[in-house]
LOKE-567966 format. One record per atom (N, C-alpha, C, O): x, y, z; residue number from 1. Coordinates in nm, 3 decimals, always signed. Each point is the difference from the previous one (the first is absolute). Layout:
residues N
       u       v       w   n
       X       Y       Z NUM
...
end
This chain:
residues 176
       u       v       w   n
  -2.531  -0.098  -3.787   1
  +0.027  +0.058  -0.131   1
  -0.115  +0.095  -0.038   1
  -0.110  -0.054  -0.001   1
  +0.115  +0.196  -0.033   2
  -0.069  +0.050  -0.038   2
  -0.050  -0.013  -0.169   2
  +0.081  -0.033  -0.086   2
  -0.247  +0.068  +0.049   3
  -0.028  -0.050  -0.070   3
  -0.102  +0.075  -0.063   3
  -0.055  -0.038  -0.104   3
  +0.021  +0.169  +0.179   4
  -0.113  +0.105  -0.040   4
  +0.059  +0.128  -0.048   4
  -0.013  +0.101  +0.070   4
  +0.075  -0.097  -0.178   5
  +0.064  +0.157  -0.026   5
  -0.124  +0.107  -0.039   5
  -0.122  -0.016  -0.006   5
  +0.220  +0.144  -0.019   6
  -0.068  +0.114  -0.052   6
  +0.061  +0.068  -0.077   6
  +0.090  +0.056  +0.062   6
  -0.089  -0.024  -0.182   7
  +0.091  +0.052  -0.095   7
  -0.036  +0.157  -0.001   7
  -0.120  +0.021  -0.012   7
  +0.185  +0.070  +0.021   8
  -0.067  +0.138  -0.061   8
  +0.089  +0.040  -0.066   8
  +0.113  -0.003  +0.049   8
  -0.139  +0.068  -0.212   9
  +0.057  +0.004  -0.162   9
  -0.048  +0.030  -0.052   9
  -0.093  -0.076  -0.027   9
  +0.093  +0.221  -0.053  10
  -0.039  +0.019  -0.084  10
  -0.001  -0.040  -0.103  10
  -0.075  +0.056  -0.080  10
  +0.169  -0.187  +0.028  11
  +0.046  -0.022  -0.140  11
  -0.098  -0.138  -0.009  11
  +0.050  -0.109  +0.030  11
  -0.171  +0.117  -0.067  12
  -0.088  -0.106  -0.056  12
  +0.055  -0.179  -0.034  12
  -0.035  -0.110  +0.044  12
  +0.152  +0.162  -0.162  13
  +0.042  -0.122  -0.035  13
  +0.109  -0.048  +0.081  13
  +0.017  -0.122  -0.009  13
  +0.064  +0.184  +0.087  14
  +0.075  -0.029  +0.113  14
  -0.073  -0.095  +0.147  14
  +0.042  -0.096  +0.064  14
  -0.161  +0.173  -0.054  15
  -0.087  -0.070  +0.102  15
  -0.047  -0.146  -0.070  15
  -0.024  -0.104  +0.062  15
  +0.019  +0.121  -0.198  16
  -0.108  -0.139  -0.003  16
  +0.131  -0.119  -0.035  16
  +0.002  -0.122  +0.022  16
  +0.092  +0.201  -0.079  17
  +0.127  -0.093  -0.007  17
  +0.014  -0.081  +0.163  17
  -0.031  -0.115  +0.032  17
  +0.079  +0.208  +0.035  18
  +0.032  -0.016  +0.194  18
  -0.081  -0.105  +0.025  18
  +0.053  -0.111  -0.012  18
  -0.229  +0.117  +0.063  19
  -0.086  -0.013  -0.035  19
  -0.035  -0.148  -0.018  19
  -0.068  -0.060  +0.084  19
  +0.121  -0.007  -0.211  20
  +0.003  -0.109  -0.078  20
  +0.088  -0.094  +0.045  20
  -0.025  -0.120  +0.012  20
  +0.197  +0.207  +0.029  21
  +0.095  -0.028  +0.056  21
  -0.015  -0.091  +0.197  21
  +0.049  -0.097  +0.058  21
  -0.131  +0.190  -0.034  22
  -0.050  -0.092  +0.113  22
  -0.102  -0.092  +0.021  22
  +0.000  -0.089  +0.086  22
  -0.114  +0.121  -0.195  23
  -0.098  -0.084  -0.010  23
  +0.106  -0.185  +0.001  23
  -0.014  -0.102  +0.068  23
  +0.086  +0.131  -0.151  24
  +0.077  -0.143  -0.050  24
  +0.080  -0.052  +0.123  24
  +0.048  -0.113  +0.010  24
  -0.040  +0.224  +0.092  25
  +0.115  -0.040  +0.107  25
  -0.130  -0.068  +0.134  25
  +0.037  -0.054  +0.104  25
  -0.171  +0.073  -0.138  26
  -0.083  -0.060  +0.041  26
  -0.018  +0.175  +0.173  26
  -0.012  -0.020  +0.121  26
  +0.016  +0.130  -0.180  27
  +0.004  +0.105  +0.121  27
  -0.113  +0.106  -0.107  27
  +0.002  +0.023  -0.121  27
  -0.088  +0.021  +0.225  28
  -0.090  +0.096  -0.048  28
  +0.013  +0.129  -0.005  28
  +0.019  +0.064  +0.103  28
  -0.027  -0.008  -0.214  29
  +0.088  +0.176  -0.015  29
  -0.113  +0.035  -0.045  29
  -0.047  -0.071  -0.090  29
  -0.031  +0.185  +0.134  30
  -0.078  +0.113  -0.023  30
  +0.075  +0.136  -0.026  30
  +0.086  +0.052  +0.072  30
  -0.138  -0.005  -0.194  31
  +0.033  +0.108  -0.056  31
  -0.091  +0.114  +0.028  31
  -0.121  -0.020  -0.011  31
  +0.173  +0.163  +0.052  32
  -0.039  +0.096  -0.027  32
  +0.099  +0.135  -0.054  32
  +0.115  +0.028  +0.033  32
  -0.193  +0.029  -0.113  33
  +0.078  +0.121  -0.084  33
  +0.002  +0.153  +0.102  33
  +0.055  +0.102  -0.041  33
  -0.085  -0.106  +0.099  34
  -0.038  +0.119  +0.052  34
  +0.061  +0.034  +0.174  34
  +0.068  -0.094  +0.039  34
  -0.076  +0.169  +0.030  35
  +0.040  -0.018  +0.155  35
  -0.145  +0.022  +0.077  35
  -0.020  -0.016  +0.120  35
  -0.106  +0.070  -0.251  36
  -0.150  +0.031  +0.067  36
  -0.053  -0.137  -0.030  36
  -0.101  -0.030  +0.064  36
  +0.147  -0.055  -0.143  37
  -0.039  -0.141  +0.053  37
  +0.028  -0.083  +0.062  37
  -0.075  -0.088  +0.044  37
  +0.211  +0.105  -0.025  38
  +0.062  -0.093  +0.094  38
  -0.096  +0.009  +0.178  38
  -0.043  -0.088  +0.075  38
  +0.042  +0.242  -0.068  39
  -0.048  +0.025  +0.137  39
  -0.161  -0.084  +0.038  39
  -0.034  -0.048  +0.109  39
  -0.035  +0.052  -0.223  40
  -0.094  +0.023  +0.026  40
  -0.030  -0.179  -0.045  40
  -0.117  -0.035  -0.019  40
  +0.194  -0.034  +0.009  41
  +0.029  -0.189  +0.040  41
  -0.030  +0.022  +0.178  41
  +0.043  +0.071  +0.090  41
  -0.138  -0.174  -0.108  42
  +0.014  -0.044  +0.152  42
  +0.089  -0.142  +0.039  42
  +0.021  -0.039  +0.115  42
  +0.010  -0.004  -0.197  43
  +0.050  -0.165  -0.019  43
  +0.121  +0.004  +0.045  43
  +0.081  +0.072  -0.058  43
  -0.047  -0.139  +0.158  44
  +0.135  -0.010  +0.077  44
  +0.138  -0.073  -0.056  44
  +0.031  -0.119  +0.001  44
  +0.033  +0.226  -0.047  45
  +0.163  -0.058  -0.093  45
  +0.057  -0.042  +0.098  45
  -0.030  +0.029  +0.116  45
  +0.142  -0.121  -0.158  46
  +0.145  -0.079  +0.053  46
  +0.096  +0.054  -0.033  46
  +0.097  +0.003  +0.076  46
  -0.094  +0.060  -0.210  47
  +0.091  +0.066  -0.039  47
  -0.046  +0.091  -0.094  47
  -0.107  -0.043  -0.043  47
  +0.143  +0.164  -0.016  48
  -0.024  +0.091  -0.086  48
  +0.096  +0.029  -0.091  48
  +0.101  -0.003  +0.069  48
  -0.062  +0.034  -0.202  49
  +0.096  +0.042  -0.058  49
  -0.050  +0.153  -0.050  49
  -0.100  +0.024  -0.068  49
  +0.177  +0.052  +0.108  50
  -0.029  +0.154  -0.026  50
  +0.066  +0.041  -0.119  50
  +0.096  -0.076  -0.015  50
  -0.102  +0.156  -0.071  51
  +0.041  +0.090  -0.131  51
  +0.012  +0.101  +0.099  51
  -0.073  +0.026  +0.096  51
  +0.220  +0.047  -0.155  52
  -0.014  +0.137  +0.063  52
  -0.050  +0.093  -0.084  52
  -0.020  +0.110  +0.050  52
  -0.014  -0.129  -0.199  53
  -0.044  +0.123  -0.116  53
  -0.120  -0.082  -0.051  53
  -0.012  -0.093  -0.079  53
  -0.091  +0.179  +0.175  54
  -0.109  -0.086  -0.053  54
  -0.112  +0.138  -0.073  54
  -0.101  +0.049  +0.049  54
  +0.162  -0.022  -0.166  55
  -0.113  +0.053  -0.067  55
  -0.042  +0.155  +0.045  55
  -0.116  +0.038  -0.007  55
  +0.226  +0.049  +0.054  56
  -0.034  +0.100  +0.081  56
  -0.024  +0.000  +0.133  56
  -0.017  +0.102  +0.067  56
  +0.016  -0.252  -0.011  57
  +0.005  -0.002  +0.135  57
  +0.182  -0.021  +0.039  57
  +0.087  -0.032  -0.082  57
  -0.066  +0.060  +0.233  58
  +0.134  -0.070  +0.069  58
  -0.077  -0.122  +0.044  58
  -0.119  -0.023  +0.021  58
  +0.221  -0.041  -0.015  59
  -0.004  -0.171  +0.051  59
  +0.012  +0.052  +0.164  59
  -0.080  -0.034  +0.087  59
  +0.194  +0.119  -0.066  60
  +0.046  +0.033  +0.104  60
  -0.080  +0.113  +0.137  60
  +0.003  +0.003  +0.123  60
  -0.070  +0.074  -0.233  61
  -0.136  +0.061  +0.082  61
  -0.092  -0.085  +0.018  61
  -0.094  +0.052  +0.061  61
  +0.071  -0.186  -0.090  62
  -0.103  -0.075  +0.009  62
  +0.041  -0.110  +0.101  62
  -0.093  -0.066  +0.048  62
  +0.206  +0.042  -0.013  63
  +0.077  -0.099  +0.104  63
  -0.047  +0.003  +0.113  63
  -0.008  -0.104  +0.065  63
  -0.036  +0.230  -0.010  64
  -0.046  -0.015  +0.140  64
  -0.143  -0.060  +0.026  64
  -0.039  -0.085  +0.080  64
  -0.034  +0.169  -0.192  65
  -0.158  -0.055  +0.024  65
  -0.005  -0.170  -0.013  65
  -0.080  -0.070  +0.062  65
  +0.192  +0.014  -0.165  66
  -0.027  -0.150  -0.015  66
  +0.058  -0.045  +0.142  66
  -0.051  -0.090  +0.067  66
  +0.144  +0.149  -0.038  67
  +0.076  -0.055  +0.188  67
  -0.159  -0.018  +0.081  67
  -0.065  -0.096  +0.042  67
  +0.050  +0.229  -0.046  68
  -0.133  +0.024  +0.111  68
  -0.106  -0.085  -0.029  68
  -0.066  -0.056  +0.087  68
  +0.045  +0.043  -0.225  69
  -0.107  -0.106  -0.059  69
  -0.016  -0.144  +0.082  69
  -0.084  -0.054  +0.072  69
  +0.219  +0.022  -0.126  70
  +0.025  -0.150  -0.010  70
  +0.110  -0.040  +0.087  70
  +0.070  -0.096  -0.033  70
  -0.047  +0.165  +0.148  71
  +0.159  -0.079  +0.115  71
  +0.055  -0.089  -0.018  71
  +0.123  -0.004  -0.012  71
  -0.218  -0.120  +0.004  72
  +0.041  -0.094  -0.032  72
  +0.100  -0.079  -0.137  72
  +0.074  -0.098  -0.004  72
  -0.117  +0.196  -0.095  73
  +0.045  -0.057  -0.143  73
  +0.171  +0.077  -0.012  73
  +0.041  +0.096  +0.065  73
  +0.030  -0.172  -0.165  74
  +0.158  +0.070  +0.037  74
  -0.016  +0.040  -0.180  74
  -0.050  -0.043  -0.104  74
  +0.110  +0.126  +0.146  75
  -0.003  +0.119  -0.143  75
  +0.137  -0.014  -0.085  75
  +0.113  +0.025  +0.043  75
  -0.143  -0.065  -0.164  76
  +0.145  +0.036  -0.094  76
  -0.031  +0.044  -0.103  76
  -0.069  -0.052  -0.087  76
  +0.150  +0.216  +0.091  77
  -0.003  +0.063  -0.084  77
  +0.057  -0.031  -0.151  77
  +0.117  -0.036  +0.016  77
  -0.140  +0.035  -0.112  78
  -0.011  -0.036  -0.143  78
  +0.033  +0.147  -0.093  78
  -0.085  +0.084  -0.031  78
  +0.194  -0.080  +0.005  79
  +0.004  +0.126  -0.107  79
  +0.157  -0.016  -0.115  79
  +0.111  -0.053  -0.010  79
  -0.224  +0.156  -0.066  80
  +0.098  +0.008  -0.147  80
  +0.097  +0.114  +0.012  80
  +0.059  +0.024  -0.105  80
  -0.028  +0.054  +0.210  81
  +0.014  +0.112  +0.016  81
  +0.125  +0.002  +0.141  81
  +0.031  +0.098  +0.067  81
  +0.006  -0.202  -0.058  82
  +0.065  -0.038  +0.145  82
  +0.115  +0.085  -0.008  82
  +0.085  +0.011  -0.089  82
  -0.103  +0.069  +0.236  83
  +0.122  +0.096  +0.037  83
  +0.023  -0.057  +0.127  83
  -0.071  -0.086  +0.053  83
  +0.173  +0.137  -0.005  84
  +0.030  +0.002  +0.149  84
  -0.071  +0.047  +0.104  84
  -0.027  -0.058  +0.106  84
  -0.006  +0.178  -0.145  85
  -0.120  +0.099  +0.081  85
  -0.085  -0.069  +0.025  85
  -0.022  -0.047  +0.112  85
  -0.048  +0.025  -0.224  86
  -0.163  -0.059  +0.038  86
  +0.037  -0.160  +0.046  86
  -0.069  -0.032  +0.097  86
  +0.133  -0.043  -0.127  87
  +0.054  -0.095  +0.084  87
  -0.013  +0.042  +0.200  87
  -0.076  -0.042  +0.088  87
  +0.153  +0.108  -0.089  88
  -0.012  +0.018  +0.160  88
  -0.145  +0.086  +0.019  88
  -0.070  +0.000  +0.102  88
  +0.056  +0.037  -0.167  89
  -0.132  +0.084  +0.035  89
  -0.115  -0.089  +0.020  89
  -0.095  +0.013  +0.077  89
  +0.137  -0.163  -0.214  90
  -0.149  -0.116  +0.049  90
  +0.022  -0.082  +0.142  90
  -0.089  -0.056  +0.065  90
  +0.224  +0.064  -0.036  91
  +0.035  -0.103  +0.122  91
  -0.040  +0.079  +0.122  91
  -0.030  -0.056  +0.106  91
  +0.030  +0.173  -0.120  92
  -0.010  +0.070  +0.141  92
  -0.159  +0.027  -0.011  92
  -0.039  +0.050  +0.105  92
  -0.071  -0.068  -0.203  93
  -0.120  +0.048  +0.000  93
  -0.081  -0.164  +0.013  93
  -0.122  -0.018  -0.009  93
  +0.204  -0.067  +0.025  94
  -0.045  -0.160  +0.027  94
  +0.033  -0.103  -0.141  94
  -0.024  -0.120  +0.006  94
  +0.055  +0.155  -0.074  95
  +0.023  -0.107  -0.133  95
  +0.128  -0.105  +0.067  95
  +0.108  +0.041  +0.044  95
  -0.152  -0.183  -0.049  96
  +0.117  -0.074  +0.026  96
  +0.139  -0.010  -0.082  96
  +0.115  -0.009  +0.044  96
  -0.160  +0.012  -0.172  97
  +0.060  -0.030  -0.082  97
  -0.004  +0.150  -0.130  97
  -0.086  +0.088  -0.004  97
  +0.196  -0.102  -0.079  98
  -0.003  +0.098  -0.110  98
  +0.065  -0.049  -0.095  98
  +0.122  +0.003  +0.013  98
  -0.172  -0.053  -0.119  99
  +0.062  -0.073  -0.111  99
  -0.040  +0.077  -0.158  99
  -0.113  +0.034  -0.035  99
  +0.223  -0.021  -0.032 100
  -0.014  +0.096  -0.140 100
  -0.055  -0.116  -0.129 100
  +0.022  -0.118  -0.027 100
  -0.077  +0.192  -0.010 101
  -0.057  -0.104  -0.135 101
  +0.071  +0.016  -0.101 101
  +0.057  +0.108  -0.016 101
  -0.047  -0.187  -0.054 102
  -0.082  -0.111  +0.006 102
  +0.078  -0.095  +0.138 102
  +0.095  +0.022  +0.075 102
  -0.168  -0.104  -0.088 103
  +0.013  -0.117  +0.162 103
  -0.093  -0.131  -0.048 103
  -0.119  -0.003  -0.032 103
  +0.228  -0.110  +0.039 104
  -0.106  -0.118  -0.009 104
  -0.079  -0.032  +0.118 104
  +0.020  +0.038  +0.116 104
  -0.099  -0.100  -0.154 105
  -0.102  -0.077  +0.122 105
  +0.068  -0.028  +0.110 105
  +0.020  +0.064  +0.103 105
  +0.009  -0.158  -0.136 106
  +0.097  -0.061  +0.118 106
  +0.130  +0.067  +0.099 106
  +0.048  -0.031  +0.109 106
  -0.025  +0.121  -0.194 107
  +0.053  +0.139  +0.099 107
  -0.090  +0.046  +0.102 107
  +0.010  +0.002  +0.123 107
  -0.121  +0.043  -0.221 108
  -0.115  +0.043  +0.090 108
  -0.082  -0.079  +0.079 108
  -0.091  +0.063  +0.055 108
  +0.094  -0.148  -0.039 109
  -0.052  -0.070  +0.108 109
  +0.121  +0.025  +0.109 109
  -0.014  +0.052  +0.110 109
  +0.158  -0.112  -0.177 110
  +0.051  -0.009  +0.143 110
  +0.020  +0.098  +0.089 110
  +0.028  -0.014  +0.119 110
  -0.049  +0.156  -0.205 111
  -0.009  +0.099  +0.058 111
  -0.072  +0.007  +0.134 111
  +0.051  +0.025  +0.109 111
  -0.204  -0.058  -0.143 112
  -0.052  -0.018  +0.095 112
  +0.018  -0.065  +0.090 112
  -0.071  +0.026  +0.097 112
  +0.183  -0.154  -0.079 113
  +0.027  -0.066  +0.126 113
  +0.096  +0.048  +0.028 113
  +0.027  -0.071  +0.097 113
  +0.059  +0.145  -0.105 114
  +0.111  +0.046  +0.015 114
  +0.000  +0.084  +0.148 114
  -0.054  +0.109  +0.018 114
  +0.114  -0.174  +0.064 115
  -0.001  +0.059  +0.133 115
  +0.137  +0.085  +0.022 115
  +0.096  -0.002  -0.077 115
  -0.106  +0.099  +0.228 116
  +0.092  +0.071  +0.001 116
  +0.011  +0.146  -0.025 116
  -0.098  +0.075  -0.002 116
  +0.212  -0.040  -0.016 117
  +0.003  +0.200  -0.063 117
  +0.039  -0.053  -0.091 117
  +0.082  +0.091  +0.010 117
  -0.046  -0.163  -0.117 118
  +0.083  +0.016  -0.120 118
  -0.066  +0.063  -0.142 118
  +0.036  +0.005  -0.118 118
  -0.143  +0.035  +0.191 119
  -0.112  +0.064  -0.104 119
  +0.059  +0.053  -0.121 119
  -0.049  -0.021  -0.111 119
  +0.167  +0.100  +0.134 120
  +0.013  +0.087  -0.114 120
  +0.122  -0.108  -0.105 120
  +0.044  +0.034  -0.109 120
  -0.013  -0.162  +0.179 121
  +0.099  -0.088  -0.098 121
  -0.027  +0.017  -0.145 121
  +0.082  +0.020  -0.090 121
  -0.243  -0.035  +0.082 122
  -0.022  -0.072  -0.142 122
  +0.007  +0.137  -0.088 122
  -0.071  -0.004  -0.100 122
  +0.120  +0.083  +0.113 123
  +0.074  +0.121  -0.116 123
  +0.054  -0.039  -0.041 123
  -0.004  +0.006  -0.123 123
  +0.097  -0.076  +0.185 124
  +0.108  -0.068  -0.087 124
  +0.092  +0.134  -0.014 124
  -0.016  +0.050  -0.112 124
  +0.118  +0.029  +0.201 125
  +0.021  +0.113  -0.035 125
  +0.148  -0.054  -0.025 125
  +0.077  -0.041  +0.087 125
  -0.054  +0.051  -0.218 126
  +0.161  +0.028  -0.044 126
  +0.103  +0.061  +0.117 126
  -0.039  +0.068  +0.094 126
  +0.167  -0.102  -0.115 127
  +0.145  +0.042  +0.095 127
  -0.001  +0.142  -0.061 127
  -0.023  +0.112  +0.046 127
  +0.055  -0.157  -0.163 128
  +0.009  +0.117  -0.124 128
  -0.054  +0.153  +0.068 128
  -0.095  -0.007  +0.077 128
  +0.148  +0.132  -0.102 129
  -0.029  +0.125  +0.020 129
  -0.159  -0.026  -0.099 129
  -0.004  -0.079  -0.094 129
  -0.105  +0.153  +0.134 130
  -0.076  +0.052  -0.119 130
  +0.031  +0.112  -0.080 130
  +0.075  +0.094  +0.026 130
  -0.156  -0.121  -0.147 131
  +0.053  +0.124  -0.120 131
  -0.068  +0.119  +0.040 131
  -0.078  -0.016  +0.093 131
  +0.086  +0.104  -0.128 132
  -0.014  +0.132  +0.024 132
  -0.140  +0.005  -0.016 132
  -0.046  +0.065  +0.093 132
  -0.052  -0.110  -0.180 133
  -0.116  -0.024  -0.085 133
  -0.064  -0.083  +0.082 133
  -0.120  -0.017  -0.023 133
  +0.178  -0.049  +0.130 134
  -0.071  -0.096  +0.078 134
  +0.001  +0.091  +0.170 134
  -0.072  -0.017  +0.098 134
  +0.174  +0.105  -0.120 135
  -0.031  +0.119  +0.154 135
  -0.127  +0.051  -0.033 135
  -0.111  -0.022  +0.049 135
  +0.151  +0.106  -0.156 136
  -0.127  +0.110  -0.049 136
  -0.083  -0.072  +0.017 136
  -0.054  +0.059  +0.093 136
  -0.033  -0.189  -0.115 137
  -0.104  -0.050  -0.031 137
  -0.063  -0.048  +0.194 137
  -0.105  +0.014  +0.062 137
  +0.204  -0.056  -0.039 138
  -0.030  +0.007  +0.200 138
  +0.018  +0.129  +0.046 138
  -0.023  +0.005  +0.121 138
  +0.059  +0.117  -0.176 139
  -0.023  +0.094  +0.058 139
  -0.141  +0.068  -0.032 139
  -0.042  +0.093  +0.068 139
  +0.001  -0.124  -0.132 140
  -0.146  +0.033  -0.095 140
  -0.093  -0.022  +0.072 140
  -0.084  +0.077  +0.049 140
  +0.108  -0.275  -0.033 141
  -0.122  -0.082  +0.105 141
  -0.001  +0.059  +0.116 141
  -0.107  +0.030  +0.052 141
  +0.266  +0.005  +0.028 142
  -0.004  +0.041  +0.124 142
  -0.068  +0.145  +0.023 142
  -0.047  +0.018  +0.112 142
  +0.036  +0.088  -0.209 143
  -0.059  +0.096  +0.007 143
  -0.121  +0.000  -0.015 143
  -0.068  +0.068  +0.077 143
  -0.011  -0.169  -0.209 144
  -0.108  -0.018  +0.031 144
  -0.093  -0.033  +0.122 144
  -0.100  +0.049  +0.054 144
  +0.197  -0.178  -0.033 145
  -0.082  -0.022  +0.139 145
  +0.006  +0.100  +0.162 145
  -0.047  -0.013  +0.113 145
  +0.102  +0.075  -0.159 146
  -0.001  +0.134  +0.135 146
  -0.066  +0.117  -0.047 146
  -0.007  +0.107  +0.061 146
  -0.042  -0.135  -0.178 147
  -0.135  +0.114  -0.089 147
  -0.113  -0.137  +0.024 147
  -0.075  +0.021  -0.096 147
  +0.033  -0.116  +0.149 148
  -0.102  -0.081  +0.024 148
  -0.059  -0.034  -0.173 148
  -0.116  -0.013  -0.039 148
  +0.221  +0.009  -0.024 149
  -0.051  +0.000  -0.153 149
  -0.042  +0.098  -0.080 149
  -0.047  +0.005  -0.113 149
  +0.077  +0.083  +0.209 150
  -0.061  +0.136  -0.096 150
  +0.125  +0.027  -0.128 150
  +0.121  +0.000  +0.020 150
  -0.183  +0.021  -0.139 151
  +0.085  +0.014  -0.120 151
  +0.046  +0.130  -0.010 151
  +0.112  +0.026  -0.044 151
  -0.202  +0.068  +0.089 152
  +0.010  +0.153  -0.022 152
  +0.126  +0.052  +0.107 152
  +0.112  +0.042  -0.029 152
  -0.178  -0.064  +0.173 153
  +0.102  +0.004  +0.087 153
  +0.092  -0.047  -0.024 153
  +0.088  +0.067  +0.053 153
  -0.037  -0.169  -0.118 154
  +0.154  -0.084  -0.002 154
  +0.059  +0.030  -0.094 154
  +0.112  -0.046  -0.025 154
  -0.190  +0.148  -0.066 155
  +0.091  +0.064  -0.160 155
  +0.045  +0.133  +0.077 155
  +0.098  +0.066  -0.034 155
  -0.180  -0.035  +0.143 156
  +0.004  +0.111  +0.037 156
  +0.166  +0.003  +0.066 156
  +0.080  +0.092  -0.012 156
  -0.064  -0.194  +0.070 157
  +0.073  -0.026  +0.147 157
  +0.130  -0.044  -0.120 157
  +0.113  +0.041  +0.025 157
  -0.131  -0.109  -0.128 158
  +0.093  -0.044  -0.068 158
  +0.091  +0.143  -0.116 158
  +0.109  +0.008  -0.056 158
  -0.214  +0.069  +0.067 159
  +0.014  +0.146  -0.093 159
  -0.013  -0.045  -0.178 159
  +0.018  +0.080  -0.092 159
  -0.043  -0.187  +0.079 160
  -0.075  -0.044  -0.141 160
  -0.120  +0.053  -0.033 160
  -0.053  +0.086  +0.070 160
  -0.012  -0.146  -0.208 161
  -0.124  +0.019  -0.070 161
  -0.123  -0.101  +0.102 161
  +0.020  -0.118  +0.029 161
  -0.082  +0.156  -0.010 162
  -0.070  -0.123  +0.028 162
  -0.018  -0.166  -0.132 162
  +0.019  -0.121  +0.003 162
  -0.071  +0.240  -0.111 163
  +0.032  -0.116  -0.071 163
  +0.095  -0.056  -0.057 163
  -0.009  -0.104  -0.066 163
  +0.127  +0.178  +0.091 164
  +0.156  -0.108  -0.009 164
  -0.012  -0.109  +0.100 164
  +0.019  -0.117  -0.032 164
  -0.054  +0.157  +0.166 165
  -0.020  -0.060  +0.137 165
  -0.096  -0.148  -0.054 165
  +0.054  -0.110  -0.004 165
  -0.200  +0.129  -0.035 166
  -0.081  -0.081  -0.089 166
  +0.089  -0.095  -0.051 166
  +0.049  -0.089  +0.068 166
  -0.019  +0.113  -0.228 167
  +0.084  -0.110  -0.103 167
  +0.059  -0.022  +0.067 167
  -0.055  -0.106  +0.028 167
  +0.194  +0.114  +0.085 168
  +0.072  -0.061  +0.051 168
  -0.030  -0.086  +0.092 168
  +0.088  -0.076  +0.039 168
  -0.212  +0.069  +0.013 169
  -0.097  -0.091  +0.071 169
  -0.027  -0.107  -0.046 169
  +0.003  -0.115  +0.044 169
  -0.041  +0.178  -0.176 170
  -0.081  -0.159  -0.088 170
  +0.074  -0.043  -0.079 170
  -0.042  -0.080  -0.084 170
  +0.192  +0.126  +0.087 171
  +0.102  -0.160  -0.073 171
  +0.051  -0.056  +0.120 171
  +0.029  +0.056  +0.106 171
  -0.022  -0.167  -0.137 172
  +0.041  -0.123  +0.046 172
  +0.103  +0.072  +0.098 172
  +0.041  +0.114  -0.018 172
  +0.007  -0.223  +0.159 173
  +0.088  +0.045  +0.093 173
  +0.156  -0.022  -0.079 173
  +0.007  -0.070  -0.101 173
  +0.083  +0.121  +0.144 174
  +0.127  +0.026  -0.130 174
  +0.116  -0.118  +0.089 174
  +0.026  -0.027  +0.117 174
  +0.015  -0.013  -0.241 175
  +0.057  -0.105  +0.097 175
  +0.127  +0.048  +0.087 175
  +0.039  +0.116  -0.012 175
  +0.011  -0.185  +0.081 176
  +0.117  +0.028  +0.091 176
  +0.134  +0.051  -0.024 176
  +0.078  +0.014  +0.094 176
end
């Protein structure tokens, strides 16, 4: 049973919530806010939970250096922002798992034992067609991430404002 996590989150009270959440499950979670702290841990994880919007960083530009870091530790990505895109984009860059938040504990753990390809199950993706509002919003991520996050380039590529591109970033992912 693994028992040494690594949280990376920008959201303070989210981490110390998580945090608290495992302290009680008797498993040790270390927090860092940043992807220039995470690196620069020498302390060997079991598991990691990644944010993909961490504060101006990608979760997802930062996936490889934690692979290369840490081989050993199995990665599940953690986001408020869950598309399809970046879903396959964390499975193919090493994330075991990809689960949308909120997510209880106990999801997230089993995440981590969760053997197999079924990586992308825990979307939980509806039969249902998506709404139109839920294309646009995976077509956005998917463009972003083939601009490596660049905002300018992907307003560019999208023929928007950049800062329409912006606000539509920082509300919430739209539901299905």
């Amino acid at each position: 049973m693994m028992t040494d996590f690594l949280l990376v989150d920008d959201n303070e009270t989210f981490a110390r919530l998580l945090c608290r959440g495992f302290k009680r499950r008797g498993l040790n979670l270390e927090w860092a806010a940043t992807g220039e702290q995470v690196l620069a841990l020498s302390a060997r994880f079991q598991g990691i939970l990644l944010d993909l919007n961490l504060d101006g960083e990608s979760g997802l530009q930062l996936l490889p250096a934690l692979v290369a870091a840490q081989p050993e530790a199995r990665i599940v990505v953690l986001t408020g922002y869950a598309s399809i895109s970046t879903a396959i984009a964390a499975i193919k860059l090493g994330a075991v798992q990809y689960l949308p938040k909120p997510a209880e504990i106990d999801a997230i753990l089993a995440a981590f034992e969760e053997e197999g390809t079924e990586q992308t199950a825990a979307l939980s993706i509806e039969e249902a067609s998506p709404s139109l509002r839920r294309h646009q919003w995976e077509y956005v991520q998917f463009v972003l991430q083939q601009h490596e996050g660049n905002i300018s380039a992907t307003a560019r590529a999208l023929g928007m404002h950049r800062r329409s591109l912006q606000r539509m970033l920082q509300k919430h992912a739209v539901s299905r």
